[in-house]
C-alpha positions in Angstrom: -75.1 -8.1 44.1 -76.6 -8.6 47.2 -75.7 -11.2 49.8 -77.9 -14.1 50.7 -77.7 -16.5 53.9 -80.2 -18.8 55.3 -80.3 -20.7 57.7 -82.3 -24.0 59.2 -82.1 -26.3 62.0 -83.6 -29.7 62.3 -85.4 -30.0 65.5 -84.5 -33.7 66.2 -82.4 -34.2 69.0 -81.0 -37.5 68.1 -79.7 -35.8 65.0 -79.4 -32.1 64.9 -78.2 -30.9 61.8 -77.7 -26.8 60.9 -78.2 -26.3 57.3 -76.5 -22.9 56.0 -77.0 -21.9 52.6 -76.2 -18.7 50.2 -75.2 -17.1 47.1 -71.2 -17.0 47.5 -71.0 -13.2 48.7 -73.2 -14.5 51.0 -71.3 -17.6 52.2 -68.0 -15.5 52.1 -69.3 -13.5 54.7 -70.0 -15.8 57.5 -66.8 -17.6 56.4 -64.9 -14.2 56.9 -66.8 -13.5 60.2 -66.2 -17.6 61.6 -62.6 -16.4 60.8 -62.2 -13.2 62.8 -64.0 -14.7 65.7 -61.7 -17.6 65.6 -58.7 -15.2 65.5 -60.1 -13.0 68.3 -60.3 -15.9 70.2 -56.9 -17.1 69.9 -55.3 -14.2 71.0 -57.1 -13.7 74.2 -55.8 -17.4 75.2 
């Protein structure tokens, strides 16, 4: 299976609004990656 993840952003600044979506191998991806960023992070604080 291949992984799928899109991405949009609304251009109105009074509401700006990401919109992120994927198959899950997709989605589990980023949420892996969001993950080891937040952890490398941490440790250098």
């Amino acid at each position: 299976m291949t992984s799928k993840l899109f991405a949009s952003f609304s251009p109105d600044p009074d509401h700006p609004m990401i919109y992120i979506y994927g198959n899950p191998e997709g989605l589990r991806t980023l949420a892996a990656k969001l993950i080891e960023l937040a952890d490398n992070q941490q440790s250098e604080h």
